[in-house]
Backbone bond lengths (Angstrom), bond angles and torsions (degrees), N, CA, C in turn:
res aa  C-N    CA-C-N  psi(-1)  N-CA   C-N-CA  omega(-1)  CA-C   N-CA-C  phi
1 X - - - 1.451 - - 1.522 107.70 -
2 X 0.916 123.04 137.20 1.991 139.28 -178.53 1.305 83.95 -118.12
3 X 1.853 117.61 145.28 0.452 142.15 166.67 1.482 115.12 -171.77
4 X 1.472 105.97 125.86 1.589 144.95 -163.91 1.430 90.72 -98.97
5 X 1.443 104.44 162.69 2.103 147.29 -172.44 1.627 104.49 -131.52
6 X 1.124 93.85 125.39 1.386 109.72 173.84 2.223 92.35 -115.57
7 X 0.841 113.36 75.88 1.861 124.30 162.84 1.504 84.28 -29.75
8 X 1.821 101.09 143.37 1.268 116.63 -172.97 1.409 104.50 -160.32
9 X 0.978 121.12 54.89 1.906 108.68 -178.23 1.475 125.99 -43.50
10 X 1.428 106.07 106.24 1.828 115.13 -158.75 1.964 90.67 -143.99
11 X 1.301 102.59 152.39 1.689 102.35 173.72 1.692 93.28 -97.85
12 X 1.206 118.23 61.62 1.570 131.80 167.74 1.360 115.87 -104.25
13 X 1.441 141.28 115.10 1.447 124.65 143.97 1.375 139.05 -42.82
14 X 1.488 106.20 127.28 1.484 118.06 -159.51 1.987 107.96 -49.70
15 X 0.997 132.38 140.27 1.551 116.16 -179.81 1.650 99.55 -71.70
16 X 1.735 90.42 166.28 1.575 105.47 168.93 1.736 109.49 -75.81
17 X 1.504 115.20 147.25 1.321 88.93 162.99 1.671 99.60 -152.39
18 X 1.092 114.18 139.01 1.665 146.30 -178.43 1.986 108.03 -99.01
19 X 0.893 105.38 136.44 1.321 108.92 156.54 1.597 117.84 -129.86
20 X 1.137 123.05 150.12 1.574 136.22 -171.22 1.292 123.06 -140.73
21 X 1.346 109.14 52.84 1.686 108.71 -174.20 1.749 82.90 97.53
22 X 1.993 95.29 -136.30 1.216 86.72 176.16 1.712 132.27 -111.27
23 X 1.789 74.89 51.60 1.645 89.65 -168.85 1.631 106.58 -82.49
24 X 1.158 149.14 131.68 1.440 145.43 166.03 1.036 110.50 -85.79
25 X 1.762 148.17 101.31 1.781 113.51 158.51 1.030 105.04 -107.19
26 X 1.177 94.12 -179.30 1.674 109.42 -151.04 1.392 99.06 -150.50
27 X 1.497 110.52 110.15 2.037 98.18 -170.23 1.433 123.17 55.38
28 X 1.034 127.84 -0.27 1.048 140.46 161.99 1.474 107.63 102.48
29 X 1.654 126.88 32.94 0.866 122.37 136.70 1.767 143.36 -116.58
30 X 1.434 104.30 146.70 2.080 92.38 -147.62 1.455 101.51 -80.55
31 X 0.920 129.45 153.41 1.633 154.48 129.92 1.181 121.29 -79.68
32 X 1.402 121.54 117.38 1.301 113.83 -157.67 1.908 85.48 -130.97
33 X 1.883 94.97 117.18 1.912 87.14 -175.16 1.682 100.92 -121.51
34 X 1.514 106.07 32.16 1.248 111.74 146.89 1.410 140.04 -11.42
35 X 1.364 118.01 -56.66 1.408 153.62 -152.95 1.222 126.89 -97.30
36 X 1.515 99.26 -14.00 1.234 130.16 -168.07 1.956 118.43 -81.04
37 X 1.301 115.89 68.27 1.414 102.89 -157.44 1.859 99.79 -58.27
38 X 1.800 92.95 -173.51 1.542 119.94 -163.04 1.320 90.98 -61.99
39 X 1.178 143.64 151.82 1.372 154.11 96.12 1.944 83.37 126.37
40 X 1.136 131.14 37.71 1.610 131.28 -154.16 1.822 84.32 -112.68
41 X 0.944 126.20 177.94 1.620 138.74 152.04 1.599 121.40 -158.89
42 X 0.958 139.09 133.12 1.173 144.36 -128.83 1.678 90.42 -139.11
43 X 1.252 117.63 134.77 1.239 117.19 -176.48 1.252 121.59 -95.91
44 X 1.614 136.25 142.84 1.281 122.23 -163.87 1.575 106.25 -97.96
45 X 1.391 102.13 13.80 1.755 86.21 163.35 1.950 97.67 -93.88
46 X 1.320 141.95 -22.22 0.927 133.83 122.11 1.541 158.56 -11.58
47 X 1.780 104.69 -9.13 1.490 118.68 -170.78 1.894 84.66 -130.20
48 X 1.606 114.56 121.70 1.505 106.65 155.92 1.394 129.67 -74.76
49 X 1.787 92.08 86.11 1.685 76.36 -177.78 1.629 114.79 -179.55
50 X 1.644 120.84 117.28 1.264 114.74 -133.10 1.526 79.48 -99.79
51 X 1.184 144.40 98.66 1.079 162.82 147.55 1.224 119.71 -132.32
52 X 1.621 121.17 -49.36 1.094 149.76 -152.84 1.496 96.77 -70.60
53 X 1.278 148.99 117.98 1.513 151.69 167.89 1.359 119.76 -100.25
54 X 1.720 116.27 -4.01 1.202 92.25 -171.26 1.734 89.16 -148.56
55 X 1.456 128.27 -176.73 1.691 140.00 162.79 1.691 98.66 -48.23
56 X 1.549 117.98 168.18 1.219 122.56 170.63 1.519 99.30 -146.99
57 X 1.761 88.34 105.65 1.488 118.39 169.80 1.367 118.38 -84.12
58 X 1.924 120.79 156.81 1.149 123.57 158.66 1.565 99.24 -123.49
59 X 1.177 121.86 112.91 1.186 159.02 168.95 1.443 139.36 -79.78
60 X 1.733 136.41 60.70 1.185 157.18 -134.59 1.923 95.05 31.96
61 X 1.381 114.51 68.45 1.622 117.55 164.33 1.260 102.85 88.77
62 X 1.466 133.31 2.66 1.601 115.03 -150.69 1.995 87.54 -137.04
63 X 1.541 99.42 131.75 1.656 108.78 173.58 1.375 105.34 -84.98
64 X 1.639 104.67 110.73 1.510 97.90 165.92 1.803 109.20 -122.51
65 X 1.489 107.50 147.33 1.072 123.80 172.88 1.315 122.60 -167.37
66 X 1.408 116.31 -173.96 1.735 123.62 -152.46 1.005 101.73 -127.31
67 X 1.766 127.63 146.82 1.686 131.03 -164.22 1.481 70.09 -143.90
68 X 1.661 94.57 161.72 1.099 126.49 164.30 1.305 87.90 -73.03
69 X 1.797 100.98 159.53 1.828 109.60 158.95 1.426 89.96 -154.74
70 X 1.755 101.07 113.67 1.466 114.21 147.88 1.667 130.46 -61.66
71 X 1.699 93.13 129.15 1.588 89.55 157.10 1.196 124.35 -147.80
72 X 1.333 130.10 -137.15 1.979 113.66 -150.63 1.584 72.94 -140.62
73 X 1.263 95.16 171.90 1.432 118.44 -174.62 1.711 104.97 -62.12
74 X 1.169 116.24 -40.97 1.474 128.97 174.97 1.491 118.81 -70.86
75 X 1.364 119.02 3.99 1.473 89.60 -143.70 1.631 101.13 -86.30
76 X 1.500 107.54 174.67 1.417 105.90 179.47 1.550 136.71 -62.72
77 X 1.318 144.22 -177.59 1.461 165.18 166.31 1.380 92.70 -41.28
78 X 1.124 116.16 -69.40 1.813 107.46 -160.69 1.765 108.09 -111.08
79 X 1.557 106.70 36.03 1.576 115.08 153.96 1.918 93.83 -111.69
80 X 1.010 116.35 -40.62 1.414 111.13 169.80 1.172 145.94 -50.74
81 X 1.573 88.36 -26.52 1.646 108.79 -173.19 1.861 97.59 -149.12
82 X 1.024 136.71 84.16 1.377 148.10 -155.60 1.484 109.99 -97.71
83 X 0.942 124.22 112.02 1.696 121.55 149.26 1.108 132.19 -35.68
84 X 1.425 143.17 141.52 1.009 123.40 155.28 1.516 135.64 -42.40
85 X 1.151 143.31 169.81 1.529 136.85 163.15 1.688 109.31 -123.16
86 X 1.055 130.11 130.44 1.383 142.12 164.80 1.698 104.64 -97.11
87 X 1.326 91.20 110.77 1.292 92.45 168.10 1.310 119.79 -114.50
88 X 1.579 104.24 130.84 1.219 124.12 -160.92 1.456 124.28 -110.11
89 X 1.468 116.32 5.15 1.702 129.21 -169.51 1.573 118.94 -164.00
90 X 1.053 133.09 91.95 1.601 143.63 -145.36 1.813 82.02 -69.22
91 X 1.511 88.29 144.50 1.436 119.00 -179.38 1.621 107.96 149.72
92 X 1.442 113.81 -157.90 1.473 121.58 174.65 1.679 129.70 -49.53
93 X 0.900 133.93 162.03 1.537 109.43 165.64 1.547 99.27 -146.79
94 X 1.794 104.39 128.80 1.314 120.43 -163.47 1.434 100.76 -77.38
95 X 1.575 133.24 128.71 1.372 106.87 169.63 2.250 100.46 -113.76
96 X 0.976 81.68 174.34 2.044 95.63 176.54 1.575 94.77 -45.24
97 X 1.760 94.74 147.74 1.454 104.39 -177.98 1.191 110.14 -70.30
98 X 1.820 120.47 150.98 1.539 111.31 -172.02 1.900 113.06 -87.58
99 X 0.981 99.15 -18.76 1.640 118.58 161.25 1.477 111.29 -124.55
100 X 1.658 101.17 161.22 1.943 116.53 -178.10 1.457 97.19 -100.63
101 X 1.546 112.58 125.04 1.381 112.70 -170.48 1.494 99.23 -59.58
102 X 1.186 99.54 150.66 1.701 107.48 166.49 2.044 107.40 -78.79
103 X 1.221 111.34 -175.60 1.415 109.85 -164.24 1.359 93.86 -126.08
């Protein structure tokens, strides 16, 4: 699963997010893009779920798509400007801090 940040400066907490195969949750509710054959895209006015920023493609086998990502007035360089993440092993998924610790 690939998955892209759309930076969003909001006084929102960032969601939880899990992956399970090609299960996504999100706060603890699943998205399951299973179903989704090769080269298919799925539209995100189609997905319930205001996280979601972008279509949800399968892409030579691989689900990629775009989440919102909250952050704080502070937050760091690479919550602002985010990499993608490939996730490669179902469990938690760490995203960029939503604030820059103070010192």
């Amino acid at each position: 699963m690939q998955l892209s940040f759309s930076p969003c400066r909001m006084d929102k907490a960032q969601p939880s997010l899990a992956v399970n195969g090609e299960v996504l949750t999100i706060n603890g509710e699943a998205f399951d893009f299973s179903p989704l054959p090769d080269g298919a895209t799925l539209p995100r006015a189609a997905v319930a779920c205001d996280w979601l920023a972008s279509d949800v493609e399968r892409i030579d086998g691989a689900i990629h798509l775009t989440l919102i990502l909250p952050h704080g007035a502070n937050a760091p360089q690479e919550t602002r400007f985010p990499a993608p993440v490939t996730i490669g092993a179902d469990g938690p998924v760490d995203l960029p801090a939503y604030e820059e610790m103070s010192e």
